[in-house]
C-alpha positions as a Markdown table, in Angstrom:
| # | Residue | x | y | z |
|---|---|---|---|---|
| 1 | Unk | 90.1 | 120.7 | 114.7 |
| 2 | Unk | 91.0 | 123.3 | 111.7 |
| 3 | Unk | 93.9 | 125.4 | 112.4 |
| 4 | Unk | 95.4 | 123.2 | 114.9 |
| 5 | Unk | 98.8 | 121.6 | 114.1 |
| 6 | Unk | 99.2 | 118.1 | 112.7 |
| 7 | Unk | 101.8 | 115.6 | 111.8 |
| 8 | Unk | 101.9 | 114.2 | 108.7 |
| 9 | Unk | 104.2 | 111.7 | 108.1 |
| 10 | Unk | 105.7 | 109.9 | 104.9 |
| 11 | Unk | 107.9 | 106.6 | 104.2 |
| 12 | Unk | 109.5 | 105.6 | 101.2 |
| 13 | Unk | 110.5 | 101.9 | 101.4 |
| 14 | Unk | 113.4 | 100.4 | 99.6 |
| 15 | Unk | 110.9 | 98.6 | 97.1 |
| 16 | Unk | 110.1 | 102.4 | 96.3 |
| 17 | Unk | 106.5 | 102.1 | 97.6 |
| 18 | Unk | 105.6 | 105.6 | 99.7 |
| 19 | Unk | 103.5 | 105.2 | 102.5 |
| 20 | Unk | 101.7 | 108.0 | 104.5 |
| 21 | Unk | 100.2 | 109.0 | 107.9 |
| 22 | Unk | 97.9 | 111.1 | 109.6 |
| 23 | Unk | 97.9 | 110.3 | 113.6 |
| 24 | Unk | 96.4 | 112.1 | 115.8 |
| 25 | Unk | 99.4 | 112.3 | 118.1 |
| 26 | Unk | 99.8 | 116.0 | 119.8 |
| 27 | Unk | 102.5 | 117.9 | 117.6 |
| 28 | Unk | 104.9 | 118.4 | 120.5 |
| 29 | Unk | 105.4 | 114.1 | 120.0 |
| 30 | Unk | 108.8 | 112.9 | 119.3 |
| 31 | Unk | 109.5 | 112.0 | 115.8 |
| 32 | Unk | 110.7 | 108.9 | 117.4 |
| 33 | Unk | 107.7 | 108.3 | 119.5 |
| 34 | Unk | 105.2 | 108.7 | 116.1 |
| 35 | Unk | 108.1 | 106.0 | 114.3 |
| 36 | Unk | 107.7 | 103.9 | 117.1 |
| 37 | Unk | 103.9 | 103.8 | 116.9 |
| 38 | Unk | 103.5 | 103.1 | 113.4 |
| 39 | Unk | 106.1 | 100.4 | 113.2 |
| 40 | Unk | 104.3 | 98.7 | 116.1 |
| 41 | Unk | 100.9 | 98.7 | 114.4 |
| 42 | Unk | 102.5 | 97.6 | 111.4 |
| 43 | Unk | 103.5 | 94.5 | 113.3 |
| 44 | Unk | 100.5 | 94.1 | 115.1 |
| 45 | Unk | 98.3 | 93.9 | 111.6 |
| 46 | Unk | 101.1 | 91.2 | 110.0 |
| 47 | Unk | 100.1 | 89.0 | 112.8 |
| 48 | Unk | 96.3 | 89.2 | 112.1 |
């Protein structure tokens, strides 16, 4: 909803390519929590 906090999260990969995020994740989540979630959905998508 506008006004409400978000995360938006960034990765720069050593080939230099810059990926980015928008999850809908509740902004109290750990950093490592949102990292964790977008690395496992990462691997779930290489096995497709």
């Amino acid at each position: 909803m506008p006004g409400e906090a978000a995360w938006l999260v960034g990765e720069r990969r050593s080939t230099g390519e810059r990926k980015y995020y928008l999850p809908s994740f509740l902004s109290e989540t750990p950093l490592k929590d949102l990292a964790r979630s977008i690395k496992a959905r990462w691997v779930c998508e290489q096995a497709h």
